[in-house]
N, C-alpha and C positions, 0 to 999 in steps of 0.2 A: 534679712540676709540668709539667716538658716531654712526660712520658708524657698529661697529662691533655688539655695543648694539642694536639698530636699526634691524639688520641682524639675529642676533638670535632672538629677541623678534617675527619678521617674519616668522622665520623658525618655532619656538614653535605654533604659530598662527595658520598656514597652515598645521599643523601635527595634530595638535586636531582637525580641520575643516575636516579634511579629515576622521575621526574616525565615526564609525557608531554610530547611538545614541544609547542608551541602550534603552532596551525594558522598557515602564513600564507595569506591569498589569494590567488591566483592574479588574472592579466591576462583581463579579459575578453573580450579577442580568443579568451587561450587555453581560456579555459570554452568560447566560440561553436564552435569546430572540438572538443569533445568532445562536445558537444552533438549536432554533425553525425554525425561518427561513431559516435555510438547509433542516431540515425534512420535510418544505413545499417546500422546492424549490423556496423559493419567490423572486418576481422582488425587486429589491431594488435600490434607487439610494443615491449614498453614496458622500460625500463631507469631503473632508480631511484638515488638519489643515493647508495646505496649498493652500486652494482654491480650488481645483481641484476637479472634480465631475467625478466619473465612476456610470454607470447603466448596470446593471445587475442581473442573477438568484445566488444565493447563493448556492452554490454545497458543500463545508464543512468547515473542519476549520484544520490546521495543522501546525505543530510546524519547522519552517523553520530554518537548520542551527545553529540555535541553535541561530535565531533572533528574536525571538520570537512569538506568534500566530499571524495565519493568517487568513483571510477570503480566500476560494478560489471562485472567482466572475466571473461566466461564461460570456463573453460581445458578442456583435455584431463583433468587433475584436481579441477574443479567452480568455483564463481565465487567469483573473490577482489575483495573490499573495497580498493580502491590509491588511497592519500589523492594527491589533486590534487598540493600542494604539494611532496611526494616523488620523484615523477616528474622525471628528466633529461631522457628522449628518448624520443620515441614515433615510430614508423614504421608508415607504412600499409603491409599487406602487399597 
């Protein structure tokens, strides 16, 4: 019985863990100044909620899958997809 309780509370566990997060929106101040920085093309180096730092040109923004917006961030290794809401800090270079 404890084994089976145990077994499912794991399985429930593992089944959410595996779910994509929901998008949240962002502040539309903060869209307007990404906005800008695709129309300049600006270098930017971004650092995400999880640590991780990408640097690159800002090429536009688009709505992915239905997961919500994107930066699209041109790099030294090709353009990465960087969901808005992820994003900590961004710095113009």
């Amino acid at each position: 019985m404890l084994f089976t309780l145990i077994s499912s509370k794991l399985d429930l566990f593992l089944q959410q863990s595996q779910k994509p997060m929901t998008y949240q929106p962002i502040a539309c101040g903060d869209y307007d100044k990404y906005e800008l920085w695709c129309m300049h093309n600006s270098l930017l180096r971004i650092t995400l909620e999880s640590g991780e730092q990408l640097e690159g040109k800002a090429k536009t923004l688009k709505i992915l899958n239905s997961g919500g917006e994107h930066l699209i961030l041109a790099t030294k290794k090709g353009e990465h997809a960087v969901r808005l809401d992820l994003i900590k800090k961004v710095v113009e270079l």
